[in-house]
C-alpha positions in Angstrom: 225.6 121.7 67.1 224.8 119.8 64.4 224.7 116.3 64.1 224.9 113.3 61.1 222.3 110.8 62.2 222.5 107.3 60.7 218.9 106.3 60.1 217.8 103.4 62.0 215.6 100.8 60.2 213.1 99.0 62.3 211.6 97.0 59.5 208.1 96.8 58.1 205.3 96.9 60.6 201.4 98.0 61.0 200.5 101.5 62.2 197.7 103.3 63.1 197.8 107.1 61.2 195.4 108.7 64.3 197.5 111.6 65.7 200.3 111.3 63.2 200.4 114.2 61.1 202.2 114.3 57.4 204.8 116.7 56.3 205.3 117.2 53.0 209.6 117.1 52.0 211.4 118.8 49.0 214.3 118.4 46.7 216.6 121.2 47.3 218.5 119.9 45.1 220.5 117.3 42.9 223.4 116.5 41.6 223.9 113.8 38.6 226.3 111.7 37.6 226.2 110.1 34.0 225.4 106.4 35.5 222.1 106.6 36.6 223.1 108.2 40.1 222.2 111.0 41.7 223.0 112.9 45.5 219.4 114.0 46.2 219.2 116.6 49.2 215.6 116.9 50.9 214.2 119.2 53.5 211.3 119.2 55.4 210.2 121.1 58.8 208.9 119.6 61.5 206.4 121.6 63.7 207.7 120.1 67.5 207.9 117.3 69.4 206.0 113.8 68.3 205.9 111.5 65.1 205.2 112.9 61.4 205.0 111.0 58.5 206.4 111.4 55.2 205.4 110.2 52.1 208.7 109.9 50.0 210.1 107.1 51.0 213.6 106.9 49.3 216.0 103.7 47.5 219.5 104.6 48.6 222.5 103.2 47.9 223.9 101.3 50.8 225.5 103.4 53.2 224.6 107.1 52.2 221.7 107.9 53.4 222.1 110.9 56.2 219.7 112.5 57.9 220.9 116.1 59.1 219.4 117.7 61.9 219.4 120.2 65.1 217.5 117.6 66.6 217.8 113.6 67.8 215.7 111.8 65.5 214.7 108.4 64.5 214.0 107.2 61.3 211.7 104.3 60.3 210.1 102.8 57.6 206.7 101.6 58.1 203.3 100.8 55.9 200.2 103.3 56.4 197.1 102.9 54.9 196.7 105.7 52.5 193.5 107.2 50.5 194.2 107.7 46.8 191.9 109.6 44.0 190.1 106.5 42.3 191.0 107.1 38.4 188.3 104.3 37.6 190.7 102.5 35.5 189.2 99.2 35.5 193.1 97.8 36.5 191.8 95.8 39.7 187.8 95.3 40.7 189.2 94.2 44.4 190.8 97.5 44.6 188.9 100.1 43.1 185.4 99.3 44.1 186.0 98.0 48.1 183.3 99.0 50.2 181.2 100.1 47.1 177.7 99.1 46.3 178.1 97.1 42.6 175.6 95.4 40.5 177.2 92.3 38.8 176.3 90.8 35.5 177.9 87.8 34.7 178.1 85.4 31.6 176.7 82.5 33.1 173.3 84.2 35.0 170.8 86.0 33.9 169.9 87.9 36.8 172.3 90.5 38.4 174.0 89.9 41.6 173.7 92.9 44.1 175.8 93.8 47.4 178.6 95.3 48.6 181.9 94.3 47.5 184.3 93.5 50.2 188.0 94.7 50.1 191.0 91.7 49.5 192.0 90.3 52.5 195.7 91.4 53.5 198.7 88.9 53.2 201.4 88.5 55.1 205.2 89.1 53.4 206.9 86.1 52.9 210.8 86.2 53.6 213.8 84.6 52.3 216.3 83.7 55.3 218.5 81.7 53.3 221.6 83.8 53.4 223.9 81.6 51.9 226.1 82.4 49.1 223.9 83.0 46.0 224.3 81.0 42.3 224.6 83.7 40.0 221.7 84.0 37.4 219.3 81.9 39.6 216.6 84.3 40.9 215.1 83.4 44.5 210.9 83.9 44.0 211.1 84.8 47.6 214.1 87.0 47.2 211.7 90.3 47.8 209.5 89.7 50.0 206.4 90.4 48.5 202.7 89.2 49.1 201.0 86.8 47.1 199.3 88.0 44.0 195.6 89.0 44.3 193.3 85.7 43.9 190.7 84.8 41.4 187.7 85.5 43.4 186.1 89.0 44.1 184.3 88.5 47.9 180.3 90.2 47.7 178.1 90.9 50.5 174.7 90.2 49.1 171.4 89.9 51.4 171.5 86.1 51.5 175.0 86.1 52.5 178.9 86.4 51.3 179.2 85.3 47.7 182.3 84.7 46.5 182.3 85.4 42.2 185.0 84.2 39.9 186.3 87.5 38.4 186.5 85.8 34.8 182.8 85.4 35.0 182.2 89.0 35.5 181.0 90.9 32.0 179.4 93.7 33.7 180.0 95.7 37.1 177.8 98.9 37.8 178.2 101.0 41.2 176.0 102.5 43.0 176.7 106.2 44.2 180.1 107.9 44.1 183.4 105.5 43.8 185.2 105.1 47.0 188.5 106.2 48.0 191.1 103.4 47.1 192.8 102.6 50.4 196.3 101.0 50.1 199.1 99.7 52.4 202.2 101.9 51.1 205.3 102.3 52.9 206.3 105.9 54.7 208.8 107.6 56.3 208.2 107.6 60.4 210.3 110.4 62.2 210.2 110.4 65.9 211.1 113.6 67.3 211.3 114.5 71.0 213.0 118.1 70.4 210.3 120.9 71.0 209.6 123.6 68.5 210.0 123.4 64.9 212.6 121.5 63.6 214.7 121.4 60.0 215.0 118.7 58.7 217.0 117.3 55.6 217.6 113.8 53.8 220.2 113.3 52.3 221.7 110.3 50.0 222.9 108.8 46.8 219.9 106.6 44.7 218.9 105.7 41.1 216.3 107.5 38.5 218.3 110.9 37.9 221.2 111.3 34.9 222.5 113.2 32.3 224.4 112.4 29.0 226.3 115.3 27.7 227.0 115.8 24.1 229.4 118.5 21.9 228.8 120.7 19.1 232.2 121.6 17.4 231.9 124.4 14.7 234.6 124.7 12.1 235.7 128.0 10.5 238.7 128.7 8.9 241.9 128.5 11.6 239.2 129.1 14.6 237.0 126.4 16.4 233.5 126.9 18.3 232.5 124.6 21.2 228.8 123.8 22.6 228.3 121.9 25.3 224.6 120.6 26.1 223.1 118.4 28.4 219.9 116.0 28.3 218.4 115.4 31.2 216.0 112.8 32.3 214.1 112.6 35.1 212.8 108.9 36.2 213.4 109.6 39.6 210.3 112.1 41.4 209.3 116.0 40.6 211.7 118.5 40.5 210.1 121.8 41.8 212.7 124.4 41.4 215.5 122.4 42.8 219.7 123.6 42.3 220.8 121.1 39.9 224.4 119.7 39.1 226.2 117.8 36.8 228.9 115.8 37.6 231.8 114.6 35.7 234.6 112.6 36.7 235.7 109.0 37.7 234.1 108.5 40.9 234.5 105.4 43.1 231.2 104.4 44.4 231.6 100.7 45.6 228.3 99.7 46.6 226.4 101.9 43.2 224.5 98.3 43.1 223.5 97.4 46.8 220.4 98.9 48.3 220.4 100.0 51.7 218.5 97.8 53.8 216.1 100.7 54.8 214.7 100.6 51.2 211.4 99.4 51.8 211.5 96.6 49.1 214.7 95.4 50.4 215.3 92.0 52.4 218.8 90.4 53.7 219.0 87.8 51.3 218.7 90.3 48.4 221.2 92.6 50.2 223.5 90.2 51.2 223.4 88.9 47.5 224.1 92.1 45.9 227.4 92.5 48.7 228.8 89.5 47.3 228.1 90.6 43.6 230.0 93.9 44.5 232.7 91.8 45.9 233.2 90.3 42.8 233.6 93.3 40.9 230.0 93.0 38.8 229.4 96.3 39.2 231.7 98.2 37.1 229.8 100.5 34.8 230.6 101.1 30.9 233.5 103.6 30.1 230.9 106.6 28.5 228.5 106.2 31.7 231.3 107.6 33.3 234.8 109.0 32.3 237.9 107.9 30.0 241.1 108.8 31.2 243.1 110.9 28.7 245.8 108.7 29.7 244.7 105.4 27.2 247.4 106.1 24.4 245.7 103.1 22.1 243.0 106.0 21.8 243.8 107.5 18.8 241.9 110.9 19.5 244.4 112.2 21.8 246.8 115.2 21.6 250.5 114.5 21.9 250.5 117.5 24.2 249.1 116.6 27.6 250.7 119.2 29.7 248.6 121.8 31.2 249.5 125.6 31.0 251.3 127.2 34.3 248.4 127.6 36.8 246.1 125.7 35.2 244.8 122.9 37.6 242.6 120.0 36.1 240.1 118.6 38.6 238.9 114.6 38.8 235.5 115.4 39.8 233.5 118.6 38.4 230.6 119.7 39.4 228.7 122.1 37.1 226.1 124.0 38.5 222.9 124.8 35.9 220.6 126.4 37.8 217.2 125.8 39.3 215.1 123.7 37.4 211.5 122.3 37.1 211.2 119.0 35.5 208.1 116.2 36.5 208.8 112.6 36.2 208.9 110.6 32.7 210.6 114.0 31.7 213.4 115.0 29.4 215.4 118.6 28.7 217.9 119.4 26.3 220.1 122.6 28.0 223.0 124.3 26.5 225.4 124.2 29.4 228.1 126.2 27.9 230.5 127.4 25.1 233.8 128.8 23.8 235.9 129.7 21.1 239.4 127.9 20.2 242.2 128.4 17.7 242.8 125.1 15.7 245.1 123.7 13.3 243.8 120.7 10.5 246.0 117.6 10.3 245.9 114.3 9.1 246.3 111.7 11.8 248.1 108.2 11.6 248.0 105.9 14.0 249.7 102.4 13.8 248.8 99.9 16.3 251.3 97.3 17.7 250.9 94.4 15.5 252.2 92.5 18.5 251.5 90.6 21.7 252.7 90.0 24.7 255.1 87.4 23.8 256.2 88.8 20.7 254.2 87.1 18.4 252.0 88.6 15.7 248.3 89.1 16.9 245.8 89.8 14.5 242.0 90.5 15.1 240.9 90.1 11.7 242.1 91.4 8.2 239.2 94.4 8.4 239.4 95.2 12.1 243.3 95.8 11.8 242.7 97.8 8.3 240.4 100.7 10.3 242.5 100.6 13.0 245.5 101.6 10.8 243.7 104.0 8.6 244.4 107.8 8.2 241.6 110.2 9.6 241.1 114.1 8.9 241.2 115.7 12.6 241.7 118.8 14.6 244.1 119.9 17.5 242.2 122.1 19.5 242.4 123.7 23.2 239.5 123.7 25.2 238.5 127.0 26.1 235.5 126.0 28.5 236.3 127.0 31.9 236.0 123.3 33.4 237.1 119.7 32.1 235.5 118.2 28.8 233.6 114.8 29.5 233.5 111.8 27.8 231.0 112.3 25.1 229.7 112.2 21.6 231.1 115.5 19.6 228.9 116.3 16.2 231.4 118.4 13.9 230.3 120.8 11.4 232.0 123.1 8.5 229.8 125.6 6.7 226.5 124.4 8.3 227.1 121.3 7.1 227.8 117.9 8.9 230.8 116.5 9.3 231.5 113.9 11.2 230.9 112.2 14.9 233.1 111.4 16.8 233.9 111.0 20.8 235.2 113.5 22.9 236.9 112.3 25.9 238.3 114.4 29.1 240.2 117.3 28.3 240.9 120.0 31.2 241.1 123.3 30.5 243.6 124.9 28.7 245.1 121.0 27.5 245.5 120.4 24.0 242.6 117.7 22.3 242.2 116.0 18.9 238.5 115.3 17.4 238.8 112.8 14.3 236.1 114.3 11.9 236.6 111.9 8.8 238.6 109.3 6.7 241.6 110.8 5.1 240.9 108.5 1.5 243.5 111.3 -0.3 246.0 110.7 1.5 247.4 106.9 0.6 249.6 105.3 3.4 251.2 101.9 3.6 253.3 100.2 6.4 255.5 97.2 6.4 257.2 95.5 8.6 260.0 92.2 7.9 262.6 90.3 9.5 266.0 91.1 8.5 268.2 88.3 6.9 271.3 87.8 6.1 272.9 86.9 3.1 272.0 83.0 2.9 268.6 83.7 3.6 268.5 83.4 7.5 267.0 85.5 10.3 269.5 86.8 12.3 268.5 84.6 15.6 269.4 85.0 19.2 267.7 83.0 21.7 267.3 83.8 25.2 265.7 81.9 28.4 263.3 84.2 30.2 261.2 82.3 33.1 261.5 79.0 31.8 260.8 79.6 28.2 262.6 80.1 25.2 262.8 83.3 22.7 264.2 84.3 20.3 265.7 87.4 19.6 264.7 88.9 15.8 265.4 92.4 14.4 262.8 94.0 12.3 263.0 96.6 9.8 259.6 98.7 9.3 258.7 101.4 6.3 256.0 104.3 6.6 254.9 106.2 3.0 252.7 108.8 3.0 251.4 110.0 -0.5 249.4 113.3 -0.6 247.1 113.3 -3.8 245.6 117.0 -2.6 245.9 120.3 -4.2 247.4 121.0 -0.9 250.1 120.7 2.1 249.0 118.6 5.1 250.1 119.0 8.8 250.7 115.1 8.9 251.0 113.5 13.0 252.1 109.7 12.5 252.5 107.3 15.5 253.8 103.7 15.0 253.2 101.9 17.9 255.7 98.7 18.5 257.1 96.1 20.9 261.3 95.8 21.9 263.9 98.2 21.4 264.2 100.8 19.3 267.8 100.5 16.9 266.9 103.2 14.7 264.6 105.7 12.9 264.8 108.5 10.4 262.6 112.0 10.7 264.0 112.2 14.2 260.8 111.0 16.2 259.7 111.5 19.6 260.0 107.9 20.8 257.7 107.6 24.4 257.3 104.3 26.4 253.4 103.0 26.5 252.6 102.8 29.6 250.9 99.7 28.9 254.3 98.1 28.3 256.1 99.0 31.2 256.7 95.7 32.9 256.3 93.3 29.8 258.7 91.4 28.3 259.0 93.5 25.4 258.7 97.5 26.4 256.3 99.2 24.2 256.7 101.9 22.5 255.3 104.6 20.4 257.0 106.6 17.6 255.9 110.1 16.7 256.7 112.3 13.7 255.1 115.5 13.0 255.6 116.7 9.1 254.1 119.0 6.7 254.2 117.1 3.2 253.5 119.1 0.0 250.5 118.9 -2.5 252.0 115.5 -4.9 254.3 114.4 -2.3 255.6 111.3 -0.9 257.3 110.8 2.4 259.4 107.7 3.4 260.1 106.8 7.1 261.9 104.0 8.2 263.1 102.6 11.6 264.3 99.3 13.1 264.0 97.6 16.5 264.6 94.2 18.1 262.2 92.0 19.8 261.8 88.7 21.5 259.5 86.4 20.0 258.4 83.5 22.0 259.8 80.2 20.1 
């Protein structure tokens, strides 16, 4: 029966590689979220019983990495010395030329200095075992535990002795013979096996370097809509050598996203423990388009009135869409079409009118030009998507004819729902809304005040006016919301009048008016309503 082993970190220690074979591991496959995450799967095969080592050491997130296996295993992480291909490149003298015969020329002697240059001495990691709460923005030098940067000095074994030689001074180094292997202290993956006979193996767990950003191609034509989803892909994280690959779009919660496990080899407990108390504190919640909007946020204006799903239809919180097998190296990027479809649509001119007010009745305002292009009037479509799975959050290119449109974002739409793209400003269709207190005939607001929680308000009744004027050679399918604060008296053009959500508990419920009309080429349309409010006084 299999097992789910937790892997067991030991910490960092020496280890002689004599009678410890290597096994080479795999990606079978991945799955990406849009936030930088990936699930990486891994397998590997162990021949029988004894310790093998494994090159690919991974950085999970805290608490998911698995290790899956017929057998009882024990994971470690340890540093090996390993032999790398010298590339020559000049980057470190210390490292690239240990154990070489070298010729030195230097600026300050005439004749050459001739020996073998010794390798760097090894340091010992330095550790951090403060623990105590960390001050945000103040970074701990010691926080990673790393050695001490390489010194000044190369160390040269000459006939007359050591010579130490100031690597400033040097304006000329010439080996002797081939380069050397470079030999470096890297950490690897120690499995311990006592089950004889070969063994599968596979790692599994959640880590950083793998994503994909989707974008939409929407193709207008007449009464009909075409859809295009693609992908871009970017690898950051290791080769991909035929692996399944998955996208991934949803909400998920992933509480520790920002703590490393403490088997990551450059982890310590002071780091982990400060990045616990940073997810504690909520500083880890990603931007909206790294991973989903909720078609739910009725102060987006893209959204269809509809948001009913046809009978049977079932929308899903988490999709995964399965591409393919793909190869893709590190430092890598692909652009994929991941799917399309074909949609009836139907044009209309979109109005949105945001609630002028705040919580306490009063009139909020964020700036003359910030609440003029909120207000405006915007060309859109009402579309259904006919993909087989849920549209993502996402940037969605329109075209008519070939030519460009408009961009706007698309946000999640399941399958078979209604969706609304804006595409551009409606600038021929002229719309004006006011809003006043009504008076009576000295002059005065009709006033009613009322204690609520200690403070006062008063009670006002407003009187609000839409127009719509159509300067097109054409009809437009018009949808109008006005969004407001209290209750609603009154309203002509028999609107659909929903409670925000947003506005459920507040002092003033908030609501949303809609009208849907079809006004003629030269026409005018004139909508009025009136509601009462309380207005903190």
């Amino acid at each position: 029966m299999k097992t789910m082993l937790w892997a067991m970190l030991t910490g960092l220690m020496s280890l002689n590689a004599a009678g410890q074979a290597e096994v080479q591991s795999r990606i079978e496959s991945v799955s990406l979220f849009k936030n930088g995450l990936a699930v990486v799967q891994r397998t590997l095969e162990l021949p029988g019983s004894g310790s093998y080592l494994v090159r690919d050491v991974p950085t999970p997130v805290h608490g998911t990495f698995w290790v899956e296996s017929d057998a009882n295993l024990r994971v470690r992480v340890v540093q090996r010395e390993v032999e790398e291909a010298n590339d020559a490149a000049g980057r470190d003298l210390r490292l690239e030329l240990a154990g070489a015969e070298v010729e030195l020329l230097l600026h300050d002697r005439e004749e050459p200095l001739r020996g073998r240059l010794l390798p760097a001495p090894e340091t010992a990691a330095t550790w951090n075992r403060s623990y105590e709460t960390p001050r945000y923005g103040h970074i701990d030098p010691h926080s990673r535990g790393v050695t001490a940067p390489a010194g000044r000095f190369v160390v040269l074994q000459t006939a007359e002795g050591i010579t130490y030689v100031d690597q400033g001074q040097i304006r000329l180094a010439r080996v002797r013979g081939a380069l050397p292997a470079i030999k470096t202290r890297q950490p690897v993956l120690l499995l311990e096996n006592e089950r004889e006979g070969r063994t599968q193996v596979t790692l599994s767990y959640l880590t950083r370097g793998l994503a994909w950003a989707p974008s939409y191609r929407v193709e207008l034509d007449g009464e009909r809509l075409w859809l295009t989803q693609q992908a871009v892909i970017r690898n950051e994280l290791a080769a991909l050598d035929g692996a399944q690959v998955r996208l991934i779009s949803g909400f998920p919660h992933i509480e520790f996203s920002r703590v490393e496990s403490p088997l990551a080899a450059e982890q310590n407990w002071a780091r982990f423990f400060q990045q616990l108390q940073a997810a504690a504190s909520g500083g880890t919640t990603p931007h909206a388009m790294a991973q989903q909007q909720l078609a739910v946020t009725y102060n987006v204006a893209m959204l269809a009135p509809d948001f009913t799903l046809p009978e049977g239809e079932a929308g899903a919180d988490i999709h995964y869409q399965d591409i393919g097998a793909l190869r893709l190296d590190e430092g890598e990027s692909v652009a994929l079409t991941t799917a399309d479809g074909e949609s009836a649509m139907k044009r209309i001119v979109e109005w949105t009118i945001a609630d002028p007010r705040g919580w306490d009745g009063s009139y909020v305002s964020r700036g003359r030009e910030a609440d003029k292009e909120e207000n405006d009037a915007w060309d859109a479509v009402h579309f259904t998507n006919p993909l087989g799975f849920p549209m993502t959050t996402a940037p969605a290119a329109i075209f008519e004819d070939g030519r460009f449109r408009g961009q706007t974002q698309s946000f999640w739409i399941n399958p078979g729902q209604r969706g609304m793209l804006r595409i551009t400003k409606a600038l021929s269709i002229v719309t004006r809304a006011t809003e006043r207190e009504i008076q009576d005939e000295g002059g005065r607001r009709d006033n009613d005040y009322v204690f609520i929680g200690g403070r006062r308000f008063r009670r006002a009744v407003v009187t609000g006016k839409l127009v719509v004027n159509n300067h097109r050679g054409e009809s437009v399918n018009l949808l109008i919301r006005r969004q407001f604060s209290g209750d609603l008296l009154e309203a002509t053009g028999e609107p659909r009048n929903d409670l925000r959500p947003e506005g459920v508990s507040s002092i003033n419920p908030r609501h949303e008016l809609t009208w849907e009309k079809t006004l003629g080429a030269g026409d005018q349309l004139e909508l009025d309503y009136r509601y009462s409010v309380l207005i903190a006084h």
